[in-house]
N, C-alpha and C positions, 0 to 999 in steps of 0.2 A: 276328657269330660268337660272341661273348662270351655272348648271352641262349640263342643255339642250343645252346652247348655246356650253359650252365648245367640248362635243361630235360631235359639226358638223365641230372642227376643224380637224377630222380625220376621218369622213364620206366619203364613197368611190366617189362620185359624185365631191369630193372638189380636186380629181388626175387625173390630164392628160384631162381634158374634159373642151369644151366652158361653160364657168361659166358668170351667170347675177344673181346679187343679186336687190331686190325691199326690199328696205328700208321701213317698213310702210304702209303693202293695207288696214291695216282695216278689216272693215265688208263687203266691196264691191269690192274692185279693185285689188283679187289676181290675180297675169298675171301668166298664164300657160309657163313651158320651163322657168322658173326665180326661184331661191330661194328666197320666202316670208318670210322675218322677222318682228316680231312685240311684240311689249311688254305687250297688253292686250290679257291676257291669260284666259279671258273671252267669249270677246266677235268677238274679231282678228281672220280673219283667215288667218294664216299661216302654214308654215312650219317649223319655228321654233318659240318659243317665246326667245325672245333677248331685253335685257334693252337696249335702243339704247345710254344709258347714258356712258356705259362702252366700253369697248374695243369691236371689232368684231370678231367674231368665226372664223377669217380666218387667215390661214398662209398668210407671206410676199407675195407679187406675186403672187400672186394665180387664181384672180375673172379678168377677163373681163372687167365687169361692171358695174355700179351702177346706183340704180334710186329710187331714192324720189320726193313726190309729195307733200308739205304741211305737211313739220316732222320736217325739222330744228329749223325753228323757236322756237319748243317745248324744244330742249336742251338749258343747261346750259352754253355749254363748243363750242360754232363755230369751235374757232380753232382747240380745240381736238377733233374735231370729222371729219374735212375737213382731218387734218392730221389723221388719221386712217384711214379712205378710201385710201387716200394717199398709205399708207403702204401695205393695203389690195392687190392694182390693178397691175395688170403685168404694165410693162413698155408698154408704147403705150395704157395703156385702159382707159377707158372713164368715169366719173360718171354728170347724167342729174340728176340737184337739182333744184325745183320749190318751190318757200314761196308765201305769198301774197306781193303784189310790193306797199311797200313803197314811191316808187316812183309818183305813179299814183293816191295815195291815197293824198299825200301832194297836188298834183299840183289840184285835184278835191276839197281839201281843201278851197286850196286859189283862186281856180274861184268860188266858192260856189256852186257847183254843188250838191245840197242834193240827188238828186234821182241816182248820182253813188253808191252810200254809199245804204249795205240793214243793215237790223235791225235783223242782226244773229252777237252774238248768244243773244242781248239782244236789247231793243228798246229804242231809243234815237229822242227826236223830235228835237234838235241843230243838227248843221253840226258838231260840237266842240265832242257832245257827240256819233255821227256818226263814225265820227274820231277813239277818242277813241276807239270804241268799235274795229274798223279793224284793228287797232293796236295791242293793247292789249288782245281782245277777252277775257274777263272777267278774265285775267289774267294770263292765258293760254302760250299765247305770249311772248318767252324772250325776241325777238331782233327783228329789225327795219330792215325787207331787202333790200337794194338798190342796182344798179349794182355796184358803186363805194367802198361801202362795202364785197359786194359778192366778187369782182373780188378782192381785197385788200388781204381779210381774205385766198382766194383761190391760189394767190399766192405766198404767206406767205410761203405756209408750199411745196412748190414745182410746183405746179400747170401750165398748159403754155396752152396757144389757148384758155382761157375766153372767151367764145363767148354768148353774149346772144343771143335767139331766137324767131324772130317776124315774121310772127304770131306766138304766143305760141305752138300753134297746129302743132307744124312741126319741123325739126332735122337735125342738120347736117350729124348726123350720122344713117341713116334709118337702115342701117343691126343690130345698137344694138336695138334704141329706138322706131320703128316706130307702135310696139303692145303696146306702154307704154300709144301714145297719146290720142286714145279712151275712158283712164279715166278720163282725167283733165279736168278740173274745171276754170272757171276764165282766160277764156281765149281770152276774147274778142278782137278785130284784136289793134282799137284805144282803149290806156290807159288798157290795161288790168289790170286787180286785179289778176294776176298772173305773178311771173318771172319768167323768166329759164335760165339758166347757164347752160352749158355742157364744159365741162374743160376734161386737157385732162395731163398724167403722162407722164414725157417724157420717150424716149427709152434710 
């Protein structure tokens, strides 16, 4: 994975050309015209397999753009990984990042709302144990996203124009992100179980 990733720092598609990187499709949501990375090199389909734990295959300045949909949360490292896009993006480009919204999941918490909350990826008859599981996801989950976190950790490491996006389903930037939105998830218009962030590198 490590020698894979490295060679696409010098891949001819990485010079002189509109670059959009997709952090994470999976088995189902490779987006065509985007470089697809992913680290299940089983069952991912991608175009490259890349630990998204470590560094990214790209020179300084390089990519356009970025987009994850429900990845972050899986790493260890927020900040190092915010700052590495960071480094990765030309001045002026953009990266659109979705977790599940912390936010939404607290405030359904405390109105007792059980039927916001499903029973993926394990079944909980408490609201408590409902909870849990959208948080942590059987463990899966490192971190808690919230806008006041997202936008904090984001611009930390350089970040400027934090903007989140409601409805989910939509972008301020249609020329990078607007083939990206037909795959997500949790996006419902009130309290969505989905965030989105799209931040932006300055020039």
């Amino acid at each position: 994975m490590w020698i894979n990733g490295r060679r696409h720092k010098y891949f001819k598609r990485n010079k002189n050309k509109f670059l959009r990187v997709h952090l994470g499709p999976g088995q189902k949501n490779y987006l065509d015209g985007w470089i697809n990375l992913d680290a299940n090199i089983f069952s991912g389909v991608a175009d490259f397999w890349v630990d998204l734990r470590h560094q990214l295959p790209f020179k300084p300045n390089s990519v356009d753009a970025f987009y994850s949909h429900h990845v972050i949360e899986h790493l260890p490292d927020l900040k190092a990984h915010m700052r590495d896009v960071f480094r990765c993006l030309k001045p002026g480009g953009h990266y659109r990042v979705c977790g599940p919204n912390g936010d939404s999941a607290v405030r359904k918490y405390v109105e007792g709302d059980i039927e916001w909350f499903s029973d993926f990826p394990e079944t909980y008859e408490s609201i408590g144990g409902k909870l849990h599981n959208f948080l942590y996801c059987k463990g899966e989950h490192l971190a808690v996203l919230t806008p006041s976190f997202f936008e904090e950790i984001a611009t930390s490491v350089g970040f400027i124009q934090c903007e989140f996006v409601l409805p989910v389903k939509e972008t301020k930037q249609p020329e990078l992100f607007s083939d990206c939105l037909e795959t997500e998830f949790g996006c419902e218009d009130t309290f969505p179980r989905t965030i989105a962030m799209e931040c932006r590198k300055p020039w």
